[in-house]
N, C-alpha and C positions, 0 to 999 in steps of 0.2 A: 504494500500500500504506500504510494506516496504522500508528501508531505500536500500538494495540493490537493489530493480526493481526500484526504484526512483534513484540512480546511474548510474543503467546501461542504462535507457533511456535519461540522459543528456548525459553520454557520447556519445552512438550513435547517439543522436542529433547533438553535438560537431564534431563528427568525420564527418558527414556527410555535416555538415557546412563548416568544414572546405576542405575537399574535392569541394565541388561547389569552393570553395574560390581561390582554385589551379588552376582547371580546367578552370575557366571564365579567370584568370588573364594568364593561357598560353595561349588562345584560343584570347583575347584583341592584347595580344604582338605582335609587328610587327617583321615580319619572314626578316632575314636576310643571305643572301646568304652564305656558306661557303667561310672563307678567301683564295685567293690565295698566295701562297708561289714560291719564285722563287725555281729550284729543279737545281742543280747540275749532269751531268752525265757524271758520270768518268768510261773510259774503262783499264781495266788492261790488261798486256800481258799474253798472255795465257800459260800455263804451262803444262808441262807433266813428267808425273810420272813415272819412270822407278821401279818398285821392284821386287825383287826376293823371293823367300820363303829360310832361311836358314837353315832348316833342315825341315825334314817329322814330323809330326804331327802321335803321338799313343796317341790312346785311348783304354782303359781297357774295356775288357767287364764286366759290372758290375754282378759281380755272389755272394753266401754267404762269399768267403773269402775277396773278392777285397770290400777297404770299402770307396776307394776313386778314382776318377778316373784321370786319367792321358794325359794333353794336350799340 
């Protein structure tokens, strides 16, 4: 047996030890309800948005000379 397959089955031993180790000690813990929080609820006045467009929007048809386009 070498000294690697001799590592690498303490560690999966380890690893798997230590996994039961996790899982028993969540699976023991006593479950505890989510806290409640008092919540706030604030109404804002409602808003409306009037815009216009200030001018007409061009765009370039992009062909071999046009090398950037325009909006």
């Amino acid at each position: 047996m070498t000294t690697e397959t001799l590592f690498s089955a303490v560690l999966t031993l380890s690893l798997l030890a230590g996994g039961a180790i996790a899982f028993g000690s969540e699976a023991a813990s006593k479950r505890v309800g989510p806290a409640t929080a008092e919540t706030t609820v604030v109404t804002l006045p409602t808003v409306t948005v009037v815009g216009r467009r200030a001018a007409s929007t061009e765009v370039a048809v992009e062909t071999e000379a046009v090398e950037h386009r325009v909006q």
